[in-house]
N, C-alpha and C positions, 0 to 999 in steps of 0.2 A: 800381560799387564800393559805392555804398551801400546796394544794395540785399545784395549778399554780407554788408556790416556787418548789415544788419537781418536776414537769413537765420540768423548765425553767434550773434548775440545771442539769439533765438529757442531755438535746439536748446542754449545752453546753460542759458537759463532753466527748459528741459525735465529737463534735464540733471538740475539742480539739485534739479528738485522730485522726480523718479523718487529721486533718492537719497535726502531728504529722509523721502519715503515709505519705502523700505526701513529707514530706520534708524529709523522711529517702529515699526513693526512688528515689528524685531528688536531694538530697546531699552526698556528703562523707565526713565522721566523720574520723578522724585521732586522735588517743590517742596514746600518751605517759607517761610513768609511768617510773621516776627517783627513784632509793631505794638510799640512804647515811648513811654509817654505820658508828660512830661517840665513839670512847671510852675516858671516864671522866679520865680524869689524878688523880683525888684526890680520886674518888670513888672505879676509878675501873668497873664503870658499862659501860654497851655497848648499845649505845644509836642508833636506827635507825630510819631514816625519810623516807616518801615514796609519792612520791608528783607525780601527774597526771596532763599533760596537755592534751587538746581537740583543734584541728585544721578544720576547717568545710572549705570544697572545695564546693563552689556550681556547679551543673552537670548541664549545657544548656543541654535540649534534642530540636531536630528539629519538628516542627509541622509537622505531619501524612500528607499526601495526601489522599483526598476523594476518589480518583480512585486509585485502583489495576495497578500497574505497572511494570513491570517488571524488567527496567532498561535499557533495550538495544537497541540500537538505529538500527538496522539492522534484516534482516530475510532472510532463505536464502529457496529455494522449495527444497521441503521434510526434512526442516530443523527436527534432532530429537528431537530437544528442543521444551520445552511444551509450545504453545502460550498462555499467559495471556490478560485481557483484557487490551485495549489500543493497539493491536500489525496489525497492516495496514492490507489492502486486495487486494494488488497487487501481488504478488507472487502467480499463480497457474495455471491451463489450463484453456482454454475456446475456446469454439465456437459460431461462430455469421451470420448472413443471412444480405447482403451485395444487398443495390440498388442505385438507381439512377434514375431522370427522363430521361421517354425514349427519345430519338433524333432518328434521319432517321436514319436504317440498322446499327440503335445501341443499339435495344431494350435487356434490360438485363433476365436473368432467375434468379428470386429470389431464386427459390429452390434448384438449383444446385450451386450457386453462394455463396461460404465460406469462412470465413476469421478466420483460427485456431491459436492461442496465447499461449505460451508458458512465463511465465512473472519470469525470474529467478532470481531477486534482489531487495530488499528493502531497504532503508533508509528513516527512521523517526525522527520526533523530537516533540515532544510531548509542548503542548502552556501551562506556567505553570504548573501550576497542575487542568486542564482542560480538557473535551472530545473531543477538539482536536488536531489533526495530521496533521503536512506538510508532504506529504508523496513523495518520489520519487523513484527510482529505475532503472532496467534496464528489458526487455524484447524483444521478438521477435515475428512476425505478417506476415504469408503466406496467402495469396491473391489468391483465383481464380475466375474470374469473365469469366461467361458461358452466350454465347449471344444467342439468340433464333431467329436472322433473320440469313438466310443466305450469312454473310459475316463475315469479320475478320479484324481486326486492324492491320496497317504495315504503314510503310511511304514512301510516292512519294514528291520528292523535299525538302524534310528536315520537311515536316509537315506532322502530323499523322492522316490517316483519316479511316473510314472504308469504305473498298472496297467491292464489291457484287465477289460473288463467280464465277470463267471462267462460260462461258456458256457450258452447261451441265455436269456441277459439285454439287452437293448437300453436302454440309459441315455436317458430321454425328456428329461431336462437332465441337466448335470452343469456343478459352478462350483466358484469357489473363490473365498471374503469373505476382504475383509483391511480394516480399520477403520485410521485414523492420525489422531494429533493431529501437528497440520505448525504449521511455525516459518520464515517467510522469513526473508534478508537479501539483499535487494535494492536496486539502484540504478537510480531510475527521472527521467526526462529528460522534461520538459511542456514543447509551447510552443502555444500560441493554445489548442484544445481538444482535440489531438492529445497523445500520451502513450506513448512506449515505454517498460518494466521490465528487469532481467535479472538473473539472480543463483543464488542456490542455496536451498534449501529443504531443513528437516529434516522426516524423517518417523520418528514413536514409533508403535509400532504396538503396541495394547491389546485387539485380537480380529481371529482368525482361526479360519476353518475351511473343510474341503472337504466337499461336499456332493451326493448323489446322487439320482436322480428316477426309478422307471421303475414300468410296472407288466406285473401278473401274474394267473392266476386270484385270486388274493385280494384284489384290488383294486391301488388305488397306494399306492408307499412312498415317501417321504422319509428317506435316510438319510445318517449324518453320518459321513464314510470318515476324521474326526481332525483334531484345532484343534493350532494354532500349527506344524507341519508344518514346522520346520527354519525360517520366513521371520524375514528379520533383524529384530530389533527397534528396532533403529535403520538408518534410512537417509538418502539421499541424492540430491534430485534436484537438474537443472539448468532453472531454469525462465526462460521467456521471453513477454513477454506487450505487445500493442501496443492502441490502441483511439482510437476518439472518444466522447469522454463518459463517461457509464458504461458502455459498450458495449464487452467487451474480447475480443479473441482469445489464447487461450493454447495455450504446449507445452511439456509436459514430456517430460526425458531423461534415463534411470536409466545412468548410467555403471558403476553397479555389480550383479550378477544381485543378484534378488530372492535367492537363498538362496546362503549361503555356499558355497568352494569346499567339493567333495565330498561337501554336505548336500544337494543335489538337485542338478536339471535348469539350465542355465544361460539366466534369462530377463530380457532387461537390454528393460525394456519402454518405450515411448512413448505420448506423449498428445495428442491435439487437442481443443481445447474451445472453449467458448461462456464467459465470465463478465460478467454482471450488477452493475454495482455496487450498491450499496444504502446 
């Protein structure tokens, strides 16, 4: 029994002091100390008082967040600031292999056929204090699409179609460039160093043109079969992107054709890529 006594006294003298300690941490003590020096008219002696007051501030601290964050709502490529976790994966370079189902004297060449990314702007906003991120930005997205039948895209009558190449002509290439400044709004989900995105992307498109290769007794030609060719100026992907680290895999999907109805050929294209953060 007395030893339970000596036990019970113990954990609460611990008790005591743990608390003790939290509230010196989470409070401020303010003391004041008044001296009064006071001399007896009849004595003669000199009397002093010394009296202490104690004023206690309590100190609100803010609850911690579970996740490492950094604080900053933007990111810029090759920013020199150290990314933490929580910090987007739009910003960096990439490359990706670009198709489409085939149509007549419009069959595509996968392997030559690349869409390189440049993605130079972040803004985030982080949900709570949660692993996730609305993420948006700004970027940019060259397009070359390399056809492997012999013909080329141009427009007769205001509609863009692909025509077969003069009679005895062999096209040594033929592509067709299309340049965009892109705009996500995504929503992306991190946990440890793992990271999936998904969401939609705008695309402005500010140069286009179809282009042809071949040659002849007079040597080789390069020629330019007509720019902006019916392709929408605004569009619309759905993109999807997972990774570890900087190390991302992406895909895009054009739910809508490249060129309006009745303005050409209907080519609602896909992507797979490689992106690099930076």
């Amino acid at each position: 029994m007395k030893q339970l006594f000596t036990i019970a006294a113990l954990l609460l003298f611990t008790i005591c002091v743990k608390a003790d300690d939290i509230k010196h941490v989470q409070d401020t003590i303010i003391k004041t100390v008044v001296t009064e020096t006071v001399t007896d008219t009849i004595t003669g002696n000199i009397i002093t008082t010394r009296t202490e007051t104690e004023k206690i501030i309590p100190t609100v601290t803010e609850p911690e967040s579970k996740v490492m964050y950094d604080g900053s709502s933007y990111n810029f490529i090759f920013s020199w600031k150290k990314k933490k976790n929580l910090s987007p994966h739009w910003t960096g370079i990439g490359m990706g292999f670009m198709n489409y189902s085939d149509i007549p004297h419009g069959r595509l060449k996968m392997s030559t056929s690349h869409n390189f990314t440049v993605n130079l702007f972040d803004f985030h906003k982080q949900i709570k204090n949660s692993n996730w991120l609305i993420v948006s930005g700004i970027g940019s997205e060259w397009s070359r699409y390399h056809f492997d039948d012999n013909s080329a895209l141009t427009k007769r009558d205001g509609i863009t179609v692909f025509e077969p190449a003069p009679k005895g002509v062999n096209y040594k290439a033929t592509q067709l460039i299309a340049y965009y400044v892109t705009v996500p709004l995504l929503l992306e989900y991190q946990v440890s160093h793992f990271h999936v995105s998904a969401g939609v992307v705008g695309f402005f498109k500010y140069y286009s043109k179809s282009q042809v290769k071949f040659k002849d007794e007079e040597g080789t030609h390069k020629v330019s079969m007509g720019q902006d060719l019916n392709i929408r100026p605004v569009d619309m992907k759905f993109r999807l992107q997972a990774g570890i680290r900087g190390i991302n895999v992406y895909t895009y999907l054009s739910p809508f054709s490249m060129f309006p109805k009745d303005k050409g050929p209907k080519l609602k294209t896909y992507t797979i890529g490689l992106m690099i953060g930076i």
